[in-house]
KEKE-3310 file (N, C-alpha, C; in steps of 0.2 Angstrom, whole numbers, plus 5000, padded with zeros to 4 digits):
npx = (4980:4976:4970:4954:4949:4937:4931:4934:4928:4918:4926:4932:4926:4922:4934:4932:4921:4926:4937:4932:4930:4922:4906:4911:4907:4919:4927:4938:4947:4960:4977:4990:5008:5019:5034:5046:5055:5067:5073:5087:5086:5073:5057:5047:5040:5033:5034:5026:5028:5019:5021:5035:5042:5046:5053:5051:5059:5056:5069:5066:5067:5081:5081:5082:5079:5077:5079:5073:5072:5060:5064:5078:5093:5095:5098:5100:5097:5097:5097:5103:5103:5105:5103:5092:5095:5094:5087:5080:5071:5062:5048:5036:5033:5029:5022:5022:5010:5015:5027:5037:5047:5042:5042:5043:5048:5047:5053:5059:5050:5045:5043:5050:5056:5059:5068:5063:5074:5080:5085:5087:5076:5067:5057:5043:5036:5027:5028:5019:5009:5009:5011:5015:5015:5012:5006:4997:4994:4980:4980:4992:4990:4985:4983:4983:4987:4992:4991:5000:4998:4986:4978:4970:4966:4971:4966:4974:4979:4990:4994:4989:4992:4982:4971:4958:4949:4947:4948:4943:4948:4956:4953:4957:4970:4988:4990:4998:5002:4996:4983:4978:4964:4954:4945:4946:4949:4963:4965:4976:4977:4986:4985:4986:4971:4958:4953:4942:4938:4928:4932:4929:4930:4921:4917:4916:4920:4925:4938:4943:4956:4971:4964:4957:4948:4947:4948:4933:4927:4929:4932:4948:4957:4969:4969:4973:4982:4977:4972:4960:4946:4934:4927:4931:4942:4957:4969:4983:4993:5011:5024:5034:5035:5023:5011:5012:5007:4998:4997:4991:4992:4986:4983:4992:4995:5002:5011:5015:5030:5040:5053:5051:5044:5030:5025:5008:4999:4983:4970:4956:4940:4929:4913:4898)
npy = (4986:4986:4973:4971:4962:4955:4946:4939:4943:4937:4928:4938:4942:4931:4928:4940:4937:4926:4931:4939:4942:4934:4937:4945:4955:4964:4975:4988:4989:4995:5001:4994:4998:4993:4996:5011:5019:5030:5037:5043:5048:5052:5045:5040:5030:5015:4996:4982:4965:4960:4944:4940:4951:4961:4977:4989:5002:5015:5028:5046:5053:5047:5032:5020:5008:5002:4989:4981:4969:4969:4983:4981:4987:4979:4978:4986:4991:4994:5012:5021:5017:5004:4993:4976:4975:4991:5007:5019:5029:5026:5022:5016:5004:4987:4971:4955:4943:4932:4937:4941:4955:4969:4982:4997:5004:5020:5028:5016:5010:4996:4981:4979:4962:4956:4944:4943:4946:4956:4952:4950:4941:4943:4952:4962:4969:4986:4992:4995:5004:5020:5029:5023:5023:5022:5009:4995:4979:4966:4954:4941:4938:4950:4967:4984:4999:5016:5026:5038:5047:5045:5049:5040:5024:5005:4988:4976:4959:4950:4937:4934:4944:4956:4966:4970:4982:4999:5015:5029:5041:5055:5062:5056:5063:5063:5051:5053:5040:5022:5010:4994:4986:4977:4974:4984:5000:5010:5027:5040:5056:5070:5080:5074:5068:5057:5044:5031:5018:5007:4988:4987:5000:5008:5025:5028:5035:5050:5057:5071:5069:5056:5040:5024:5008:4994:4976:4974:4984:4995:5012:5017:5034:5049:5063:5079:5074:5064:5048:5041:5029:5025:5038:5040:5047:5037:5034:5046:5052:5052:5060:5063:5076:5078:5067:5057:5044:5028:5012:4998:4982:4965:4965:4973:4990:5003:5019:5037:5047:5060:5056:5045:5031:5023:5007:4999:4986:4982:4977:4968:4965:4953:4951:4939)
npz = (4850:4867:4876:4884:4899:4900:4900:4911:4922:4928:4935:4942:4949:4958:4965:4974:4982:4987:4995:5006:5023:5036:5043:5056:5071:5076:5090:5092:5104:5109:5106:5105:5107:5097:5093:5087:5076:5070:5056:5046:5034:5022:5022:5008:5005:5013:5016:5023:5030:5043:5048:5048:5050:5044:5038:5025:5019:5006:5001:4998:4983:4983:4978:4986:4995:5009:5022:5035:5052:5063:5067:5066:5057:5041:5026:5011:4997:4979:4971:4959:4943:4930:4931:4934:4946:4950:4951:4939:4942:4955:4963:4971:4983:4988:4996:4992:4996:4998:5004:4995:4989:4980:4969:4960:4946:4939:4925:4918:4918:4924:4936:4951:4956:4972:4987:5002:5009:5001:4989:4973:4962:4951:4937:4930:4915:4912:4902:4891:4895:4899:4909:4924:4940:4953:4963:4970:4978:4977:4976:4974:4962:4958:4952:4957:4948:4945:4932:4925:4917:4911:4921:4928:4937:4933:4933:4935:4929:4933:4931:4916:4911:4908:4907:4920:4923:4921:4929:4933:4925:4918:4932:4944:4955:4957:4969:4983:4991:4985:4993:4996:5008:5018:5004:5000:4989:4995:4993:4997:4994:4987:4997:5008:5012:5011:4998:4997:4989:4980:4978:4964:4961:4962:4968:4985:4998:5006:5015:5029:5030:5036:5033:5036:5033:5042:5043:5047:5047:5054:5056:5057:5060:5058:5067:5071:5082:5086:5087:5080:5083:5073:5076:5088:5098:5103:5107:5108:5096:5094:5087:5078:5068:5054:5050:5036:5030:5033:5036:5037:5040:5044:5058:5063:5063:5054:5056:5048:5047:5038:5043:5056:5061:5065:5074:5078:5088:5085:5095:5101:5104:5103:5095:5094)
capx = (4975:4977:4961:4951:4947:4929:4925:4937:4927:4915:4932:4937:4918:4920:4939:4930:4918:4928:4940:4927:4928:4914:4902:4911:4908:4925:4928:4946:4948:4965:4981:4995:5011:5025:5040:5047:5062:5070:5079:5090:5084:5066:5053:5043:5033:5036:5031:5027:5028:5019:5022:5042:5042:5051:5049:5054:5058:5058:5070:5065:5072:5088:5081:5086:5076:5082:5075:5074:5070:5061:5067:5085:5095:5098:5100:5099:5097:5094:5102:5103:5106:5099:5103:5088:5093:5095:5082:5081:5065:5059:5042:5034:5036:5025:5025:5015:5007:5021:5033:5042:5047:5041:5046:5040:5053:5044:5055:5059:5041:5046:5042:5058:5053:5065:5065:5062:5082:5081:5091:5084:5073:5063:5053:5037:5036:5024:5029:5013:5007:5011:5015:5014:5017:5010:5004:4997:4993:4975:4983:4998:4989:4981:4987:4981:4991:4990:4993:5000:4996:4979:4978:4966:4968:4970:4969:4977:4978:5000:4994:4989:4994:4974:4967:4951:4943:4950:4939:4943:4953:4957:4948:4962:4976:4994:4992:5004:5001:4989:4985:4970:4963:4948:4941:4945:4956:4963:4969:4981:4979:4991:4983:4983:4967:4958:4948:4940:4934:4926:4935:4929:4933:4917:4918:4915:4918:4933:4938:4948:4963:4971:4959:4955:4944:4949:4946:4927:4922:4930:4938:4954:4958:4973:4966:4978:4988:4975:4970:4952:4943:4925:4926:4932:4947:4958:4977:4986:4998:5017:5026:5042:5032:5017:5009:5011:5005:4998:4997:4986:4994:4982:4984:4999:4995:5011:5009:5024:5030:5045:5057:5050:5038:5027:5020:5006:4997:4975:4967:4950:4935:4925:4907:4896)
capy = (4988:4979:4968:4971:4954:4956:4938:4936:4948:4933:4922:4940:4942:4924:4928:4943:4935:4919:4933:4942:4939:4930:4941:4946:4960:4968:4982:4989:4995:4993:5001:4992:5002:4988:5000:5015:5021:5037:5037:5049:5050:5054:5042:5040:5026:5008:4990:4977:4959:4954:4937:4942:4957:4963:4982:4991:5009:5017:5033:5048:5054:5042:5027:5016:5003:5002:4984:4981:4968:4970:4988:4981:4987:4974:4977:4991:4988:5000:5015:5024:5014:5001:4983:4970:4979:4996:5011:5025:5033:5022:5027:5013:4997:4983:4967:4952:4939:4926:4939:4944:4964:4972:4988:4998:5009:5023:5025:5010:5005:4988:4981:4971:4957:4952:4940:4946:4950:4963:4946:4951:4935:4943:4957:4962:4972:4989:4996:4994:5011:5027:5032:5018:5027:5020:5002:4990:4974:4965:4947:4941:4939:4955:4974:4991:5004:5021:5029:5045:5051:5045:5049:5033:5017:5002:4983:4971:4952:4948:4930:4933:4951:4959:4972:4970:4988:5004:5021:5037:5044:5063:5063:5056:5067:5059:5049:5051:5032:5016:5005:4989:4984:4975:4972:4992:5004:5016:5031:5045:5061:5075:5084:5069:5066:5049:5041:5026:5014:4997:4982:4988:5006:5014:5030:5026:5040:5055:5060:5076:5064:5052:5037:5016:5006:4986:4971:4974:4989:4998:5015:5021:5040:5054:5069:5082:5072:5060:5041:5039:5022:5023:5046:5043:5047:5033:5036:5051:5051:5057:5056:5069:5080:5078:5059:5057:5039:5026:5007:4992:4973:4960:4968:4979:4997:5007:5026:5036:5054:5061:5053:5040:5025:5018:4999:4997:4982:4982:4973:4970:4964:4949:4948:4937)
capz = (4856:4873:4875:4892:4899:4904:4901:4917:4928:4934:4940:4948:4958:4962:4971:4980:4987:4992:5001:5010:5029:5037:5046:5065:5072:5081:5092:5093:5110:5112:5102:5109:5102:5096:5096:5084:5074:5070:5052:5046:5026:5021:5019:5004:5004:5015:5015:5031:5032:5049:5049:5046:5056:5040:5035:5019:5016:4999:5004:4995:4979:4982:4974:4988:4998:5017:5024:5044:5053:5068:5067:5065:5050:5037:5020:5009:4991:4974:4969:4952:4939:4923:4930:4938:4956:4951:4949:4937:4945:4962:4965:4974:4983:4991:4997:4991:5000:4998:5007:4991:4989:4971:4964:4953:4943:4935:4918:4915:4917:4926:4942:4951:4963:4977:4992:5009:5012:4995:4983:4967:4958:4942:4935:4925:4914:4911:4896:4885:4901:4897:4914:4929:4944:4960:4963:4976:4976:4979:4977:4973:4953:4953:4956:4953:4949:4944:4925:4929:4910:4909:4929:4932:4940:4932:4937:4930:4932:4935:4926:4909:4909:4902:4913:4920:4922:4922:4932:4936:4920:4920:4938:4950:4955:4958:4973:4989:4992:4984:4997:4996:5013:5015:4998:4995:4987:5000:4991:5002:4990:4989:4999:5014:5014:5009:4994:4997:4981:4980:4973:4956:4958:4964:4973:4991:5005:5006:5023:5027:5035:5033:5037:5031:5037:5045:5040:5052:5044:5058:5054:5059:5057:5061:5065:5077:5082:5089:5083:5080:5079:5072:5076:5094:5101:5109:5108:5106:5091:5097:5082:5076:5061:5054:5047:5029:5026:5038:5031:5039:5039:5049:5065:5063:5062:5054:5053:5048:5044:5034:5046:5059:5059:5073:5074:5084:5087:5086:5103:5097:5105:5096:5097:5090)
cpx = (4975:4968:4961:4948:4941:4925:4931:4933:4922:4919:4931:4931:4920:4927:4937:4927:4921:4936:4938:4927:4923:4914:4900:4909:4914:4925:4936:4946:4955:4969:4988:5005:5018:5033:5040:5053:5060:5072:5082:5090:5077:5062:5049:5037:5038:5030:5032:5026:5023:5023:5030:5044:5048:5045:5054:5053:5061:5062:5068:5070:5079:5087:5083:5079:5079:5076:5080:5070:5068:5064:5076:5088:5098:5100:5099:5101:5095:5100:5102:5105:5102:5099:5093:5088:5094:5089:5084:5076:5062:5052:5037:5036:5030:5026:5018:5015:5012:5028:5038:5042:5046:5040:5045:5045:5049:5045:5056:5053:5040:5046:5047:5054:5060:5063:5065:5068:5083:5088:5087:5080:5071:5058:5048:5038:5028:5025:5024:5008:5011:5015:5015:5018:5018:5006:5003:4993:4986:4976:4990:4998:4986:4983:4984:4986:4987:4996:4994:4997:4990:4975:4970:4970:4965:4969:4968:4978:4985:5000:4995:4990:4988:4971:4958:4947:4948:4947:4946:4947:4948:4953:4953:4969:4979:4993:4997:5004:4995:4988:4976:4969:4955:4942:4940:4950:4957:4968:4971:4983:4984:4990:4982:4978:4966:4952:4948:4935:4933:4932:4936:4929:4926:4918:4916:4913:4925:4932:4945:4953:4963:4969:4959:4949:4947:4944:4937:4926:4923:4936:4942:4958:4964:4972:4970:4976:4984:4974:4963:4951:4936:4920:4928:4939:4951:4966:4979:4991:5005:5022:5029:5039:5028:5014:5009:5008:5003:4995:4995:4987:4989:4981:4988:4995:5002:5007:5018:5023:5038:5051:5056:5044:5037:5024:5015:5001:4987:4974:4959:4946:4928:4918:4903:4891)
cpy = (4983:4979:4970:4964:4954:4949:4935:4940:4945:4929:4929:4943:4936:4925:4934:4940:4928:4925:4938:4937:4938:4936:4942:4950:4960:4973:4982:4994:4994:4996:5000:4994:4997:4991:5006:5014:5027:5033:5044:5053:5051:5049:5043:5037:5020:5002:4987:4971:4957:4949:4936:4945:4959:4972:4984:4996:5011:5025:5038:5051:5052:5034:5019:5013:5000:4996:4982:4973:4969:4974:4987:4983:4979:4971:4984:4990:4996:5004:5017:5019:5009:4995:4983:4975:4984:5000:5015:5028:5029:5026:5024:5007:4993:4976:4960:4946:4931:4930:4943:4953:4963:4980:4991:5006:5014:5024:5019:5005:4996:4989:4975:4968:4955:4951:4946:4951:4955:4958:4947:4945:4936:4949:4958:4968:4978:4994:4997:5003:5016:5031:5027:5023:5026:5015:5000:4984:4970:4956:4947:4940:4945:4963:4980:4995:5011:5024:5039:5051:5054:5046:5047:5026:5012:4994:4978:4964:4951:4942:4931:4941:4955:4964:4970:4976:4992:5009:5025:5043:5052:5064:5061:5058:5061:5058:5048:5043:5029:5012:4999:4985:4981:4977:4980:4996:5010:5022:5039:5049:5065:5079:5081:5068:5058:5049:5037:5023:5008:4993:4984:4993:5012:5018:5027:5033:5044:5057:5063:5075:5061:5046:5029:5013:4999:4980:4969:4978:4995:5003:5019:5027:5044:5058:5072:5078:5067:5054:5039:5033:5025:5033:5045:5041:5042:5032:5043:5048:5055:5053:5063:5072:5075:5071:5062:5050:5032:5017:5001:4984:4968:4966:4974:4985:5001:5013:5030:5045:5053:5057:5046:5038:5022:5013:4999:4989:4982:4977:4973:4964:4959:4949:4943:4940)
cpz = (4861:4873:4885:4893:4903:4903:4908:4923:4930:4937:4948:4953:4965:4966:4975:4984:4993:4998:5005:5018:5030:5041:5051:5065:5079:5083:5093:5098:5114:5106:5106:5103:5104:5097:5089:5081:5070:5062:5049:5036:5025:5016:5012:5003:5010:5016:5021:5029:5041:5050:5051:5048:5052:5038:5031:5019:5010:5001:4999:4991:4975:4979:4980:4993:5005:5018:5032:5044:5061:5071:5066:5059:5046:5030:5019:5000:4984:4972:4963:4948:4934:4925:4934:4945:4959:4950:4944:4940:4951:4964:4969:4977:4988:4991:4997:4997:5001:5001:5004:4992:4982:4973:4959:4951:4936:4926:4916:4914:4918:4933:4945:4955:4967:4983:4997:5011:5006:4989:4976:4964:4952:4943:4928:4924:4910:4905:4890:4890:4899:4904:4922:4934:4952:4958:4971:4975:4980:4981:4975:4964:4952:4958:4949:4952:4942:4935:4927:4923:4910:4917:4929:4933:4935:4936:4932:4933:4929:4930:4918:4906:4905:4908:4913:4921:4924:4926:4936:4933:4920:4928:4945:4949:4958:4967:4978:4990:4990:4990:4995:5001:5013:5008:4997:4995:4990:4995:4996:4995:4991:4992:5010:5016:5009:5006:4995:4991:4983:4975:4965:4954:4957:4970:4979:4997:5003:5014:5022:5029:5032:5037:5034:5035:5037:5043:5043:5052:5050:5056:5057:5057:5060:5060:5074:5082:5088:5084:5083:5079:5080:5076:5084:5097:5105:5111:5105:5098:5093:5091:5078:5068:5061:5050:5040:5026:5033:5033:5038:5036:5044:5055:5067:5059:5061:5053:5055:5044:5042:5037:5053:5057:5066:5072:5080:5083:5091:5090:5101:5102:5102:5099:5090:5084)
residu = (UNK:UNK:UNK:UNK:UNK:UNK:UNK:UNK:UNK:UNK:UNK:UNK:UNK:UNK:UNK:UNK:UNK:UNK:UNK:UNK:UNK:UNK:UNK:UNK:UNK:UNK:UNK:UNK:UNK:UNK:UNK:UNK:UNK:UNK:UNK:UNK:UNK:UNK:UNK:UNK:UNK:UNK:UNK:UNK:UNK:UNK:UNK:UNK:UNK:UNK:UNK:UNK:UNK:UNK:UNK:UNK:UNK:UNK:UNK:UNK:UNK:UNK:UNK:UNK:UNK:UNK:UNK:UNK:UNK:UNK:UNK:UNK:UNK:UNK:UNK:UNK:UNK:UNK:UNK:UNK:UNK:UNK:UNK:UNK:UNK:UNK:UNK:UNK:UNK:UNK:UNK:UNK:UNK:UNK:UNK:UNK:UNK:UNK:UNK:UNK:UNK:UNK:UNK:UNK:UNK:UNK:UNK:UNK:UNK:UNK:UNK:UNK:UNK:UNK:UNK:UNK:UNK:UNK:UNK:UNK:UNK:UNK:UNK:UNK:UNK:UNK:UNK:UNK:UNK:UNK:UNK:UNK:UNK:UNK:UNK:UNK:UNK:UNK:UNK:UNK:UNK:UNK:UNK:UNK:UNK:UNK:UNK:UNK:UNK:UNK:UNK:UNK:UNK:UNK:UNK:UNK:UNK:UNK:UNK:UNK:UNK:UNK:UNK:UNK:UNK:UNK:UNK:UNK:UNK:UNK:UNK:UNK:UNK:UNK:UNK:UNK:UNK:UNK:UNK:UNK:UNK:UNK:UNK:UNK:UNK:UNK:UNK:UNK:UNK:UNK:UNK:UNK:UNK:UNK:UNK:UNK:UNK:UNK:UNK:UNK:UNK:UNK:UNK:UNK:UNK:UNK:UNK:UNK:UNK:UNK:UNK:UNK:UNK:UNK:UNK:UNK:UNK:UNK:UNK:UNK:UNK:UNK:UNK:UNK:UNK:UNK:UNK:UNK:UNK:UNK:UNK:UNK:UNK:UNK:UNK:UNK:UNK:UNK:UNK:UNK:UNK:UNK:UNK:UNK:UNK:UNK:UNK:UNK:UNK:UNK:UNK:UNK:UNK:UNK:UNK:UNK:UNK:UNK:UNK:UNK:UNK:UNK:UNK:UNK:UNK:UNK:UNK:UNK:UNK:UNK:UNK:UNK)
# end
């Protein structure tokens, strides 16, 4: 029987609170749009770097992971198969805070890691899960992901390998996308709309969109074929079919449908 590590859930308070922004208030009155691409395979899911100005797309169905920089083509990496930097089933990808790419292969119930250019380096494994399906990472030691069996979310500490709490068993359908943005778990149902959970995986809010909130408690929603912050309309959205998934790095706004992705860059307003 795996052990739950509940004599660690006062370390993992004590790393929310020391990663809790301090107490600004920001207005976003500005979507300054970085640039676009067209591609000619269908997204599934993708990963951002800022700082790298590295993006990662998981293509759908074909197991392959297309990596751009700064919209440039530059690797492409994966593919069917049983090695280290092959898939049998590709079904998420993300990118930790040291820059690496991770991978989670649904049969094989392994998660690859490779550097930024897609170089393969090492992989964990989930095989003690019945069904690991969709993941995203909270730190670069701690990541949730979703049991497709027991359709609830776990989280697990990447160190000592022990899960800290599980919630929402039989109650959350297969997630289009995980995402964790300030101190919360964004989940993109199959339906594209959006669940919001706390840290620890209390219900929060649903909205009929897909929608997050920023690191200032300020939310950002797509609702025909507009861009909402906080319910008011402040950029159009022009963008080749319909949003399937939209992902929040520092300042970088990605949102992306079956064949193209937009960057835009948040313009924000500090007040004391």
């Amino acid at each position: 029987m795996r052990k739950f590590a509940f004599f660690l859930l006062p370390l993992f308070f004590l790393y929310l609170g020391c990663s809790q922004n301090k107490q600004v208030y920001a207005e976003i009155v500005k979507l300054e749009k970085v640039g676009s691409m067209l591609v000619d395979f269908k997204i599934n899911d993708l990963a951002y770097t800022p700082e790298s100005k590295m993006i990662y797309i998981a293509e759908e169905y074909k197991d392959f992971i297309w990596i751009y920089h700064n919209f440039d083509f530059q690797n492409k990496i994966g593919g069917k198969g049983n090695s280290n930097r092959n898939f049998q089933l590709l079904t998420d990808i993300e990118v930790s805070e040291n820059g690496n790419l991770l991978a989670l292969d649904n049969l094989q119930k392994r998660v690859s890691i490779f550097d930024k250019d897609g170089i393969y380096r090492n992989s964990f494994s989930l095989k003690d899960y019945a069904n690991p399906t969709k993941f995203t990472l909270a730190s670069d030691d701690l990541m949730y992901f979703y049991d497709r069996d027991q359709q609830e979310i776990v989280l697990l500490n990447l160190l000592t390998n022990q899960e800290f709490i599980r919630f929402g068993k039989f109650e959350i359908s297969l997630p289009k996308a995980l995402r964790f943005v300030n101190n919360m778990l964004v989940i993109t149902t199959e339906n594209y709309q959006t669940d919001l959970y706390n840290s620890l995986g209390t219900f929060v809010v649903n909205y009929q969109h897909l929608a997050l909130r920023d690191n200032y408690q300020n939310t950002i929603a797509l609702h025909n074929n507009f861009i909402f912050v906080n319910g008011q309309a402040i950029s159009a959205l022009i963008l080749q079919g319909s949003p399937i998934g939209m992902l929040l790095k520092g300042k970088s706004l990605l949102i992306y449908s079956k064949n193209e992705l937009i960057i835009y860059n948040l313009k924000y307003n500090f007040y004391n």
